[in-house]
C-alpha positions as CSV (number, residue, x, y, z in Angstrom):
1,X,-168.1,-7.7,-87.9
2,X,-165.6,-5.0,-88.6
3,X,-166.2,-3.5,-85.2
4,X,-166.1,-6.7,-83.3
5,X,-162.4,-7.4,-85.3
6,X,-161.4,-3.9,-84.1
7,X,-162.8,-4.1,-80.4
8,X,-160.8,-7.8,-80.2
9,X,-157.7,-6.5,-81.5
10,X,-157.7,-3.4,-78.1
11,X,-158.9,-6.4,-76.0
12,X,-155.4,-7.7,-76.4
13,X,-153.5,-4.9,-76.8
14,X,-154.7,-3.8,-73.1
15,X,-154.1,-7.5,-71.7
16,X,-150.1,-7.4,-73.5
17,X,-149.4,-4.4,-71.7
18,X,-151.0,-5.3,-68.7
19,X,-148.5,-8.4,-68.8
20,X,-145.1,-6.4,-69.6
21,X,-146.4,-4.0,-66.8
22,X,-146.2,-6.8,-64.5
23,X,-143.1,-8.6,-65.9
24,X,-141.2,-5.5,-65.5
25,X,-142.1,-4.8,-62.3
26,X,-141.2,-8.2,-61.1
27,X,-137.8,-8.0,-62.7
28,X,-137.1,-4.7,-60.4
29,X,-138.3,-5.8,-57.5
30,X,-136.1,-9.1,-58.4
31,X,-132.8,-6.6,-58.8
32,X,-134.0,-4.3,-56.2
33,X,-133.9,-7.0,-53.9
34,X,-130.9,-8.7,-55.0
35,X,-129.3,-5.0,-54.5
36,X,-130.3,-5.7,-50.9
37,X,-129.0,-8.8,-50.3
38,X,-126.0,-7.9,-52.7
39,X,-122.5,-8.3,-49.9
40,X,-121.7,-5.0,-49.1
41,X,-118.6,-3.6,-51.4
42,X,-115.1,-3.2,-49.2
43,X,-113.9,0.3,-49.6
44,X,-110.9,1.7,-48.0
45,X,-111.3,5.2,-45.9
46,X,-109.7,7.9,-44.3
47,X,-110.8,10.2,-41.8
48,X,-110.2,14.1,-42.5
49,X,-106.9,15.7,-40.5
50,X,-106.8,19.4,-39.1
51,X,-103.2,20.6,-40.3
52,X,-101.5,23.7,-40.7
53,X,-102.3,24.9,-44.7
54,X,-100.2,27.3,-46.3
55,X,-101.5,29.4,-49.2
56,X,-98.4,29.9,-51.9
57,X,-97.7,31.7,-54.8
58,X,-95.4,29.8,-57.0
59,X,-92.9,32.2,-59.9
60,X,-89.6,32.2,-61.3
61,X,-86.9,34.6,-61.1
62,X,-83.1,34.9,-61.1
63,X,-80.6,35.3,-58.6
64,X,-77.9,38.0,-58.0
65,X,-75.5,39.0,-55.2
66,X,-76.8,41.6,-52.7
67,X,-74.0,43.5,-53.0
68,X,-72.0,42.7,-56.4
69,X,-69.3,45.7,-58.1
70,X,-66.4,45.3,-60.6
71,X,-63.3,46.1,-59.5
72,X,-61.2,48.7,-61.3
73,X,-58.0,50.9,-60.7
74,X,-58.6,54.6,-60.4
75,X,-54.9,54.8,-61.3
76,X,-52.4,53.4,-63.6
77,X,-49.0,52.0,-62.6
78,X,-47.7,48.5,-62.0
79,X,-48.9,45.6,-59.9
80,X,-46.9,44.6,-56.5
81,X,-49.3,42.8,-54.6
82,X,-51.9,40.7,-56.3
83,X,-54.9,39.4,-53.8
84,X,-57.2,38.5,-56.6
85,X,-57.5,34.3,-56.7
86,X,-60.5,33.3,-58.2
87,X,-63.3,32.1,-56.1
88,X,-61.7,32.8,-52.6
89,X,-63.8,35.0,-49.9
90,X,-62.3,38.3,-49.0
91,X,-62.8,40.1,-46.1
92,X,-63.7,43.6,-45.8
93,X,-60.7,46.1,-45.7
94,X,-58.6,43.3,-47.1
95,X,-56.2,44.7,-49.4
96,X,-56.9,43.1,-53.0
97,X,-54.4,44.6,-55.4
98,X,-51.0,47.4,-54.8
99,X,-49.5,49.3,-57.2
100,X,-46.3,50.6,-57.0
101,X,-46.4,53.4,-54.6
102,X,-43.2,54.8,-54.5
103,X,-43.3,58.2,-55.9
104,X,-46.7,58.9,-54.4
105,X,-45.0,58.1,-50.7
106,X,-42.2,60.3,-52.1
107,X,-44.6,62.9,-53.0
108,X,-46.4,62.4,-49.4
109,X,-43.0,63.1,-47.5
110,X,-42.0,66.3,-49.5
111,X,-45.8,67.5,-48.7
112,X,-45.7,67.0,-45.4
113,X,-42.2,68.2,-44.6
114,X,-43.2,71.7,-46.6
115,X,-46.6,71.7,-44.1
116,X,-44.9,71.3,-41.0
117,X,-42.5,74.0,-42.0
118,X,-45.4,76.6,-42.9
119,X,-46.8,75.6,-39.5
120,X,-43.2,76.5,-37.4
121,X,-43.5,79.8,-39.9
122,X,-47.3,80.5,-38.8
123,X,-46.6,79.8,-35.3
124,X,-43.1,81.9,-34.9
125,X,-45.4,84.8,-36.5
126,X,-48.6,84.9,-33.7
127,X,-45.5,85.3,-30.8
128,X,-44.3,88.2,-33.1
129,X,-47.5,89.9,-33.8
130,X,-48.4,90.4,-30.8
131,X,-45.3,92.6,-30.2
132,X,-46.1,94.2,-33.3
133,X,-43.0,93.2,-35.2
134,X,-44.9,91.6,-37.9
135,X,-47.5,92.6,-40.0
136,X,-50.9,91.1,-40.3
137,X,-51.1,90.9,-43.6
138,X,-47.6,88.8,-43.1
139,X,-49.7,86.4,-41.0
140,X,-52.6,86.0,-42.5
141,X,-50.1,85.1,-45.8
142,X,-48.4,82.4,-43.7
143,X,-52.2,80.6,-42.5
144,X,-52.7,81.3,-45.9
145,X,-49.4,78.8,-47.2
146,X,-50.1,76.2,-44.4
147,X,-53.8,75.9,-45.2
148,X,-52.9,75.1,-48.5
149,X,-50.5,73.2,-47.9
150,X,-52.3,71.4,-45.7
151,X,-55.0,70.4,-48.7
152,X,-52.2,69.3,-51.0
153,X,-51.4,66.4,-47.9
154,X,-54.7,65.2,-47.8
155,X,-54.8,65.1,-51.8
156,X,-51.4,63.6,-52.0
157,X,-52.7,60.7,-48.9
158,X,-55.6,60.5,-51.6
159,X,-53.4,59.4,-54.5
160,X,-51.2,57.0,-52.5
161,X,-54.6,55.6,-51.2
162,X,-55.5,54.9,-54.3
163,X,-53.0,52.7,-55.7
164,X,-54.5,50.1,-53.2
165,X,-57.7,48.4,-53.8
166,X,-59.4,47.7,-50.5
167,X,-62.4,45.2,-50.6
168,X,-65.8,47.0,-49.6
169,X,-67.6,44.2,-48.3
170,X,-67.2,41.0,-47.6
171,X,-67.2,38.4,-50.7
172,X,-66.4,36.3,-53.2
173,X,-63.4,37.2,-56.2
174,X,-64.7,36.3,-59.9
175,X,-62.1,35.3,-62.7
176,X,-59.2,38.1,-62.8
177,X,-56.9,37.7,-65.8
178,X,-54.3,40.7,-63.8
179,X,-50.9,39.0,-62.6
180,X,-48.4,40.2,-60.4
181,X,-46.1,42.4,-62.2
182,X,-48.6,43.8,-65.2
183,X,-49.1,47.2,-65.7
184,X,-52.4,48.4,-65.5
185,X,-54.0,51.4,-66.5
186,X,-56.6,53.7,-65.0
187,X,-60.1,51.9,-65.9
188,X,-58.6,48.4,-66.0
189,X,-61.5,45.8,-64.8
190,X,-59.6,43.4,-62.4
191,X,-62.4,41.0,-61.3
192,X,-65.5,40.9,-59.7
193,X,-66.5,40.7,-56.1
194,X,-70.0,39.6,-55.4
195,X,-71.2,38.6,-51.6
196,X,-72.4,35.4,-51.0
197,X,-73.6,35.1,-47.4
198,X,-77.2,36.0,-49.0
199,X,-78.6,36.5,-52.7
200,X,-81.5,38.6,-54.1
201,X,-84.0,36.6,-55.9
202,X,-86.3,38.8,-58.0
203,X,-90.1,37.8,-59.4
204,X,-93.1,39.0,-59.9
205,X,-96.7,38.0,-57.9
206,X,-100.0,38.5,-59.7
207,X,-101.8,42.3,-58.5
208,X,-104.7,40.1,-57.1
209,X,-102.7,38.9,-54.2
210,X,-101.5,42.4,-53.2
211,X,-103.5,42.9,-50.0
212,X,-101.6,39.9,-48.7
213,X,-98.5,40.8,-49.5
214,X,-96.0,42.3,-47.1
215,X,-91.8,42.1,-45.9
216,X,-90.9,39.3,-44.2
217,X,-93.3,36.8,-45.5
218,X,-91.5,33.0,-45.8
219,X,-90.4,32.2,-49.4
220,X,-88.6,28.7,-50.2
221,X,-86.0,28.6,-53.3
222,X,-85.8,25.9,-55.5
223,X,-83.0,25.8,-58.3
224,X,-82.3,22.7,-61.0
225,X,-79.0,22.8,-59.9
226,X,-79.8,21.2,-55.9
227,X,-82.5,18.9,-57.1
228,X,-84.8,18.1,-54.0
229,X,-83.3,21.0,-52.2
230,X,-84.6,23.9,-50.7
231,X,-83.7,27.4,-49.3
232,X,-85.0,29.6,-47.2
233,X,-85.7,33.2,-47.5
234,X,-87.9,36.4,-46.7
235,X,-89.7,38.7,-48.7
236,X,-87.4,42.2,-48.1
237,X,-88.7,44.6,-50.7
238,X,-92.0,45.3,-52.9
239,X,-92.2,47.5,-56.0
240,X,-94.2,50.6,-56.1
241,X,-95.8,50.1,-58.9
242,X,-98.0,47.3,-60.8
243,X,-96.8,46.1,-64.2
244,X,-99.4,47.4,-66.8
245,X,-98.2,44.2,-69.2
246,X,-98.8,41.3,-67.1
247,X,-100.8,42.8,-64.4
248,X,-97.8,41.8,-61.5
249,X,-96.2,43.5,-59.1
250,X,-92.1,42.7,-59.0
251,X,-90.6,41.8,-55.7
252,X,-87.7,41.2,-53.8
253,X,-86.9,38.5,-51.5
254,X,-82.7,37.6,-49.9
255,X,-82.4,33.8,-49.7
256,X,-79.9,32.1,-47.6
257,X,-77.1,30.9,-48.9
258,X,-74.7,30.7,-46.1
259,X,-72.9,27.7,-47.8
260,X,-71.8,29.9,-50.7
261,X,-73.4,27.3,-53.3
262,X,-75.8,29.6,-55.0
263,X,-74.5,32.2,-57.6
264,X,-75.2,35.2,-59.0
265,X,-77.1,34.7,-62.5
266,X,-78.6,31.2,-61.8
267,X,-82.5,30.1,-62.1
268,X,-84.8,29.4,-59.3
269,X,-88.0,29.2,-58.8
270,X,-89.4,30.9,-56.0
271,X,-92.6,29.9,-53.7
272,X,-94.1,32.6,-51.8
273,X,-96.3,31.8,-48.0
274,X,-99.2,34.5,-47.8
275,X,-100.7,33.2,-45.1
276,X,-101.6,30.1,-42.8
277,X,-103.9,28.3,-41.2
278,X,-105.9,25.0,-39.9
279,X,-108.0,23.4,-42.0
280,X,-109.0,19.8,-42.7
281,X,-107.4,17.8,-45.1
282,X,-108.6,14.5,-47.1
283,X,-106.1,12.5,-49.8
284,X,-106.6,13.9,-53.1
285,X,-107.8,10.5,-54.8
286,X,-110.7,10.5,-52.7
287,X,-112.1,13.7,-54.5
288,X,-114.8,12.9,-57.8
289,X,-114.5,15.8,-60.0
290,X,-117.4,16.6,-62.6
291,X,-117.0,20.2,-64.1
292,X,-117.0,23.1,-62.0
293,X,-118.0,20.8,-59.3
294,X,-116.5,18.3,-56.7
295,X,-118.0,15.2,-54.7
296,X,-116.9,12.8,-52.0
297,X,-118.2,9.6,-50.8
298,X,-118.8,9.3,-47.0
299,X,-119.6,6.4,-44.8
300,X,-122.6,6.8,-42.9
301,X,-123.5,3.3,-40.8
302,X,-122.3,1.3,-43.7
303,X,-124.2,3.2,-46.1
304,X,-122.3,5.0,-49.2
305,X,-123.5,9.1,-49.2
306,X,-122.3,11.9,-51.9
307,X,-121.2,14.7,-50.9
308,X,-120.6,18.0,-52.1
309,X,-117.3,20.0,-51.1
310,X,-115.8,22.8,-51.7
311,X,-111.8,22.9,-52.2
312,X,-109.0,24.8,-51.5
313,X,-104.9,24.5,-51.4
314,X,-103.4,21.2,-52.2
315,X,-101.1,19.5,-50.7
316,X,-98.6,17.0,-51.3
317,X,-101.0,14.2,-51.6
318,X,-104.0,15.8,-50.1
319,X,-106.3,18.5,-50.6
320,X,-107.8,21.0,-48.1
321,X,-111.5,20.5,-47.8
322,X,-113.0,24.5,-47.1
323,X,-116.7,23.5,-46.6
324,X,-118.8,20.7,-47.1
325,X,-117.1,17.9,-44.6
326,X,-116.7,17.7,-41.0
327,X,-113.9,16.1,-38.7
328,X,-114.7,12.4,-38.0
329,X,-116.3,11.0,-40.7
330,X,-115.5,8.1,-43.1
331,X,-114.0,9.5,-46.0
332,X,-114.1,6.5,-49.1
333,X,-110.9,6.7,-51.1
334,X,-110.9,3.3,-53.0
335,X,-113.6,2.5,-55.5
336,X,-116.2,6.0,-55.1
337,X,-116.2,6.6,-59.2
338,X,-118.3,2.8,-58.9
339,X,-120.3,3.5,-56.4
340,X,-124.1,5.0,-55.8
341,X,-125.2,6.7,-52.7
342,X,-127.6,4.3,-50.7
343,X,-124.8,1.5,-51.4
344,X,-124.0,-1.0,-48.7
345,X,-120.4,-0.5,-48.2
346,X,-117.5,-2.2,-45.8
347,X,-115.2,0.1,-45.0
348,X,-111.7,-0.7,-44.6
349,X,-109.2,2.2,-42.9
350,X,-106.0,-0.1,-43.1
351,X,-106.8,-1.1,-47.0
352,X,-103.7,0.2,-49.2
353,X,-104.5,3.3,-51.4
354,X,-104.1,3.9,-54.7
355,X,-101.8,6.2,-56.1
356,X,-102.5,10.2,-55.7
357,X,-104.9,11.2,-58.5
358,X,-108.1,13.1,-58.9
359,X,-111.3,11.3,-60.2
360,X,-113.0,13.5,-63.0
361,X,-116.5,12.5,-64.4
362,X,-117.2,9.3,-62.9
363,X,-119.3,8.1,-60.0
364,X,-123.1,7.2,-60.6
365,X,-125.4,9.2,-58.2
366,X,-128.8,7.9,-57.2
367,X,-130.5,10.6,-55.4
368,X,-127.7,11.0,-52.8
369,X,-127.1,14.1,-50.9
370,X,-125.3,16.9,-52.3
């Protein structure tokens, strides 16, 4: 009796099962086919573009004047020409600042008149020598004079030089406290002059991107000061050696700055062009990120497929695509992180899309290609 109770009980265990197995597998085939029948979901896509892609190394540095000095008196004495007005742009040879140059003039004359005299004495004494009614040793005294005489007019043309300041280059004048009339004294700073038709900009790049570096690479300026602005530039100079700190090599680059509205000392930050090329480019937001990994959803004949890709520079708004795509397919931007490859899908290439944004661990996947 036990037995029989025992063999009834499996009887219907096995015929419950059986049941569920069957209920079940109706229900899927019920969603499976109301999947099929299910209106296909409208998704808006964009094809892939071939464009020009820049790879760029982005730093910070600051600016200063290619050619910058203080400007000083070698002398002391007082001012009778001033030339030194804040911010205006000096030639070069322009004369910048006179002292009183009186006595050195004075000083030139009596030189000068003593020279030419030695030389009337020099000359008078070759005629006579040759007659031998002068010594040679008289001679040879009288080059002797006028040769030194002749180095105390140069150093006396030196002095009166130098109580003019003469601008080196061309530039710009810095704040000068100095007015006309002041006595100054050997040493005095006067001002600054800084040139301004082009300004170093200094940074660093990391050591991994030295075998592209090179002069005369494009680099674009950026300073808070000209928001939205940019200026150009060229990489002029590379150090010699590799920063053992922060593993970087420092560089130079001259920006532009033909307009004078950059100055020395400010901030900027600096982005670097190694190198160019065509590649294909997708928007951004149609990119499904999940780890180390990145996915796109293609349109295939109305059918939804994954994709795997493999990225590279971004853009504004879009993304270079290095492997995994080709040109001419249906790339989904709207509505991927819902969808599952195999999904009946509309697509829609004038739809509006979203705002630019990556999508990171979303999208289902149902045995789609990868």
């Amino acid at each position: 009796m036990k037995q029989w109770l025992i063999a009834a009980m499996l009887l219907v265990a096995a015929l419950a099962a059986s049941w569920l197995v069957q209920y079940y597998n109706s229900n899927a085939d019920a969603e499976a086919a109301s999947a099929r029948e299910r209106a296909p979901r409208s998704v808006a896509v964009a094809f892939p573009e071939r464009t020009t892609v820049s790879d760029r190394v982005q730093a910070v540095g600051n600016l200063q004047a290619e050619d910058s000095i203080a400007l000083t008196t070698e002398l002391s004495g007082r001012v009778v020409q001033l030339n030194l007005e804040p911010g205006q742009r000096v030639a070069e040879g322009d004369v910048l600042l006179r002292l009183d140059d009186r006595q050195a003039r004075a000083d030139l004359q009596v030189i000068e008149a003593r020279l030419a005299d030695a030389k009337r004495q020099y000359d008078r004494a070759r005629q006579l020598v040759t007659n031998n009614n002068i010594a040679i040793a008289q001679m040879d005294e009288l080059r002797t004079a006028a040769d030194v005489l002749q180095a105390q007019r140069v150093a006396a043309k030196v002095n009166l030089e130098n109580h003019r300041i003469i601008a080196p280059f061309a530039g710009v004048i810095g704040l000068s406290d100095i007015s006309l009339g002041a006595y100054v004294t050997a040493g005095t700073r006067l001002a600054t002059l800084d040139s301004a038709r082009r300004m170093e900009l200094n940074f660093s790049v990391p050591e991994r991107y030295l075998g592209q570096l090179r002069a005369g690479l494009t680099v674009q300026g950026e300073s808070p000061a000209y928001p939205g602005q940019s200026f150009d530039g060229e990489l002029v100079a590379l150090d010699s050696r590799v920063s053992e700190l922060n593993r970087s090599l420092a560089v130079r680059a001259l920006i532009d700055n033909a307009d004078g509205r950059l100055r020395p000392g400010q901030f900027m930050s600096a982005s670097l062009t190694l190198q160019q090329r065509q590649s294909l480019v997708i928007p951004e937001q149609a990119v499904i990120v999940r780890g180390d990994n990145s996915y796109v959803f293609v349109a295939e004949d109305g059918i939804a497929r994954r994709l795997t890709v493999s990225l590279g520079a971004r853009l504004p708004g879009k993304v270079e695509v290095t492997a995994g795509l080709e040109e001419g397919v249906e790339v989904i931007v709207t509505g991927q992180d819902r969808l599952s490859s195999g999904e009946r899908v509309s697509p829609n290439p004038d739809a509006q899309l979203p705002a630019n944004r990556f999508i990171s661990g979303a999208g289902a996947d149902n045995g789609g290609e990868s």
